[in-house]
N, C-alpha and C positions, 0 to 999 in steps of 0.2 A: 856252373856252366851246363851241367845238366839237360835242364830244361830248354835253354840255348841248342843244343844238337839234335834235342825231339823235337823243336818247333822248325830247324831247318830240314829234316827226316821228311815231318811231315807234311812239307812245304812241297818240296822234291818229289813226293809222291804223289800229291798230285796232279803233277806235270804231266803222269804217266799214268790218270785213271784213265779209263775208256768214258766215250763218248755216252751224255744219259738218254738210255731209249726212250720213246714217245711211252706214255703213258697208260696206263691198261683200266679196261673199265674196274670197279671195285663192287661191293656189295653196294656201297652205296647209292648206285645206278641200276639197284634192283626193282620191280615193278613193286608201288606201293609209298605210302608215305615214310616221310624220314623228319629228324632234327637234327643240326648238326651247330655248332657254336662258334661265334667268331667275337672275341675276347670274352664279353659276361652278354653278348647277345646272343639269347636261343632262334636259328633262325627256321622257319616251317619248308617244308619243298614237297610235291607228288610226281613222280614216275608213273608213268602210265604211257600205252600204245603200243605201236609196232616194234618187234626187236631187233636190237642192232641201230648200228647207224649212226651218225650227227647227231648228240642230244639239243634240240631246241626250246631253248627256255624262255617263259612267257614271264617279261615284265610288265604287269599289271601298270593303273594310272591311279589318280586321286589326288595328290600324293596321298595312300592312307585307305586305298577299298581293296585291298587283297585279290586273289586269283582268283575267286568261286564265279563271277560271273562272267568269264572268258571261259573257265574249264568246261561249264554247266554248257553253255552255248557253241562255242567253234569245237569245245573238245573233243566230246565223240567223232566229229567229221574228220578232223586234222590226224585224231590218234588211228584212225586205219591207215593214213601214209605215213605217220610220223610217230619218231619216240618223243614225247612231249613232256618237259619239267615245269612243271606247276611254282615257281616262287613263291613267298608272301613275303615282302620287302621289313625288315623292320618297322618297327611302328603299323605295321599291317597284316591284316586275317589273324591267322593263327600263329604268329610269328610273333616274338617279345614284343611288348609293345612299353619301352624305359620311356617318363617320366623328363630327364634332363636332356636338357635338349646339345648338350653335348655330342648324346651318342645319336645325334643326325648331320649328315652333311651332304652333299649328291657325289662326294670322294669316297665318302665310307660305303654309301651302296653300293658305287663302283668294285669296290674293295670286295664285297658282300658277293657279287658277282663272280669274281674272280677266285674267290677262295669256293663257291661252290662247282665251279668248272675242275677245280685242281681236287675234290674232293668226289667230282663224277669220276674224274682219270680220264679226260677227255682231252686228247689233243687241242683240238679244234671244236666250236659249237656255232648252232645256229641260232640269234637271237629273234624274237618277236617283241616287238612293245609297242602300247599302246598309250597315249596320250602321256600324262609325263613319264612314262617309262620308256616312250623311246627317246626324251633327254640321256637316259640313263644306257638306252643301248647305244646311242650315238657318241656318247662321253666315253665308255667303256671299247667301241669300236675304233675308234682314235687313241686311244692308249695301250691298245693292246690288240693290235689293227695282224697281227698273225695268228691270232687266237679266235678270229672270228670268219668263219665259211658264208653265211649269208648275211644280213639284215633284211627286216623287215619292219618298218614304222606305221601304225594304222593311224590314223587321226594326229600326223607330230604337231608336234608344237619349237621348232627350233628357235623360235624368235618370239618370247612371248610381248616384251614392247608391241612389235608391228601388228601383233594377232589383237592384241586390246585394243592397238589404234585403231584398228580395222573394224572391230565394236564397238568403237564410241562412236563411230562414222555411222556406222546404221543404226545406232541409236539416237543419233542427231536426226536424223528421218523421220522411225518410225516413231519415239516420244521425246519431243522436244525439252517437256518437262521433268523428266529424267534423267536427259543429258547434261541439262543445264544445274542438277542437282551435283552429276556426275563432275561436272566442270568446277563448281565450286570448293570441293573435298581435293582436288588438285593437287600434290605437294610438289614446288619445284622435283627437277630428276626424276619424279615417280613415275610416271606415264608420260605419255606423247601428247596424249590432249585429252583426254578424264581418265578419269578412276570409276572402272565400269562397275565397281563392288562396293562403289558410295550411291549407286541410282536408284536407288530402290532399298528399304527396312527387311527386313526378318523373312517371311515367309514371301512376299513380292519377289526378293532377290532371290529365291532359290524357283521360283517361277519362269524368269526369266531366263534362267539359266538351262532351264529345262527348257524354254522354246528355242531356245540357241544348239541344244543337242540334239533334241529327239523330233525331228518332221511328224513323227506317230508316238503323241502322248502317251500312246501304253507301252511303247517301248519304255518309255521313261520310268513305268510304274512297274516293269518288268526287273528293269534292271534295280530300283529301286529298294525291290521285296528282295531278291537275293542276295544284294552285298549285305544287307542286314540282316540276313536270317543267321540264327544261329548265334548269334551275339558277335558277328564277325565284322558288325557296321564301322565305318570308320569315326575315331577316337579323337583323331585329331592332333596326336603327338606330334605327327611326322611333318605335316601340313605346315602347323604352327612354328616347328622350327626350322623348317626351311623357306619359311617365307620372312621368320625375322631374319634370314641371313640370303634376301636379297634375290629370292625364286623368281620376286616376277618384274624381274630383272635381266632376265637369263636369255643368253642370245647363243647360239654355239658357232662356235669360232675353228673349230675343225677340220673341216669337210677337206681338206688335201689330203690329213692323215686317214680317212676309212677308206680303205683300197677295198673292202670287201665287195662283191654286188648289194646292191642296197633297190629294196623295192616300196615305193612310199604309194601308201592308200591312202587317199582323202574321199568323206563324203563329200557330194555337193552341196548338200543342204548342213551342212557345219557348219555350225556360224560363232563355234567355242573355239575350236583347233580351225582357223578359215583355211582355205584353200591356197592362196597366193603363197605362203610364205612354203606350205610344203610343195610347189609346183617349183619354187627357185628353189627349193632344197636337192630336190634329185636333179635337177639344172646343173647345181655346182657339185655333187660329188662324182668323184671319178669314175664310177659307175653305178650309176642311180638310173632307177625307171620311174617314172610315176603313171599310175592308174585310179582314174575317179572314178567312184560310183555313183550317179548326177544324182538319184533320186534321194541318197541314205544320209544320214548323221553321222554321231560321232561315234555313236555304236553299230558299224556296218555289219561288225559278225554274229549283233542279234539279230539286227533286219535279215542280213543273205547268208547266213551260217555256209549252209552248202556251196556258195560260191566263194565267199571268202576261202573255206579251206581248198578250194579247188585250185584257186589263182595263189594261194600261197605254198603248197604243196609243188606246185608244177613251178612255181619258181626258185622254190629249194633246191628242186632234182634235176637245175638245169648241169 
C-alpha cells in the first residue's frame, strides 16, 4: 500500500502548488539562428531585430518555399520595429525536409507552432503569414486563440474552393480553350467548376500562375531566384502531402474562435489568393480589418516592402 499513500501525498500536493508564472524569454529567443526538434523533425527558425517585446513570427507559403524571401524583402524594414522570428516550416528551407508523408499534416504545423512559441518562453506572440501560412496562422489562432496578441494574413487564402472558382471564371474569359481543358479534368467534389492545374502542361502552368501573382513579371523572377538560391528551393514533400490529404479542399471554419485583432492584406491584382474571399474574411472575424493594395499581387512586401512594414508595424503597436 505504499505506493497508494505516495500517490495520494502527491495528489494533495498539488492542490497546494502555486499558481505557474507566465513564461520568461530563454536563450532560445537570442538574436541569431537556432534548431530545435519536435519528435525526429529538426525544425530551422532566425531571431533577428528589435529587442524586447512580442516575438512575431513569419509563416512563410508554398506549401514548401521557406522564409528567405520574406526575410530578404519585408525584413530589414520590419526588424527596426519588430523582434522577428524567421520559421521554415517542415518540409521547408532549412528545416528537415522527411520523406513520408506521415510526418505532414496542417495539425502537426500547428503543433510545430506551438512548441516554438513555448520554446521562445513567450506568453503571447504576434503571428504574420503569408499565403498558405496564414491557413496556418489562422488554424493556430483558433486553437489557441489566448496565445495570440496580433494576426496578420498577407495574400489568405481561407477558402481555397471559392479562390479556384473564382479562377476558373476568369479563365473562362480570358482562355476559353484552357478552361474548357480545365473543365474536362473535373472530378466530381474536387472543384467548384475546373481544375485550374488541369488548363495548361508543364511549363504553360507555371506561366500562368505567375500571371495570376505577379502584375511585374520581375517580381516573379525576383522571388523566383531567391526561394532557390542556395539549394533552399522548394522539394515538394510538404506540397505533395498535403495535398493528398485534401489541401485544396480547405475552407476554415473558425472565424468565432480568433478573438485576436486580425489585419488582412490583399493585393488587387491577385488573382492566386483573389480578393473576395479575404474581404469576407475580416467581415466575419471578431476583429478583422482588411486593407487592399489596388495595384500589388500576391507578393506585396516585395512590390511595397517599406509600406507593407509600415502598415504592419503600426498595426502591431496598436
Amino acid at each position: 500500500m505504499t505506493h497508494v499513500r505516495f500517490l495520494a501525498a502527491a495528489l494533495a500536493a498539488c492542490l497546494f502548488l502555486p499558481a505557474p508564472v507566465a513564461a520568461r524569454p530563454t536563450s532560445a529567443a537570442t538574436t541569431g539562428e537556432h534548431r530545435f526538434a519536435v519528435g525526429k523533425v529538426h525544425l530551422w527558425y532566425r531571431v533577428a531585430g528589435k529587442p524586447g517585446g512580442v516575438p512575431v513570427i513569419f509563416l512563410h507559403g508554398g506549401p514548401g518555399e521557406g522564409s528567405q524571401t520574406f526575410a530578404h524583402y519585408a525584413g530589414p524594414a520590419l526588424e527596426k520595429r519588430l523582434r522577428m522570428v524567421y520559421l521554415d516550416q517542415r518540409g521547408s528551407g532549412r528545416s528537415d525536409r522527411p520523406k513520408a508523408a506521415d510526418n505532414y499534416s496542417i495539425a502537426q504545423l500547428v503543433d510545430d507552432i506551438e512548441a516554438l512559441r513555448r520554446r521562445l518562453g513567450a506568453p503571447r506572440i504576434d503571428l504574420i503569414g503569408h499565403s498558405f501560412g496564414t491557413i496556418l496562422g489562422l488554424e493556430y489562432a483558433a486553437r489557441y486563440p489566448d496565445r495570440v496578441a496580433h494576426l496578420v494574413l498577407a495574400g489568405a487564402v481561407p477558402d481555397l474552393p471559392r479562390a479556384i472558382d473564382l479562377q476558373c471564371a476568369a479563365l473562362e474569359k480570358s482562355d476559353p480553350a484552357a478552361f474548357a481543358r480545365a473543365t474536362r479534368e473535373t472530378r466530381p467534389g474536387a472543384y467548384p467548376r475546373c481544375d485550374v492545374f488541369s488548363a495548361y502542361d508543364g511549363d504553360a502552368m507555371s506561366a500562368a500562375i505567375h500571371r495570376n501573382m505577379y502584375p511585374d513579371p520581375e517580381t516573379g523572377r525576383k522571388v523566383d531566384a531567391l526561394d532557390s538560391a542556395n539549394g533552399l528551393g522548394n522539394s515538394g514533400e510538404l506540397g505533395s502531402a498535403l495535398g493528398a490529404k485534401g489541401l485544396w479542399s480547405y475552407r476554415f471554419t473558425g472565424t468565432a474562435k480568433v478573438t485576436a485583432p486580425t489585419l488582412v492584406i490583399a493585393g488587387g491584382r491577385d488573382f492566386q489568393a483573389v480578393e473576395a474571399p479575404q474581404r469576407d474574411l475580416a467581415k466575419a472575424l471578431p476583429h478583422g480589418r482588411f486593407l487592399l493594395y489596388p495595384q500589388d499581387g500576391h507578393f506585396m512586401f516585395v512590390e511595397q516592402p517599406q509600406r507593407f512594414a509600415k502598415d504592419v508595424a503600426a498595426f502591431l503597436g496598436r
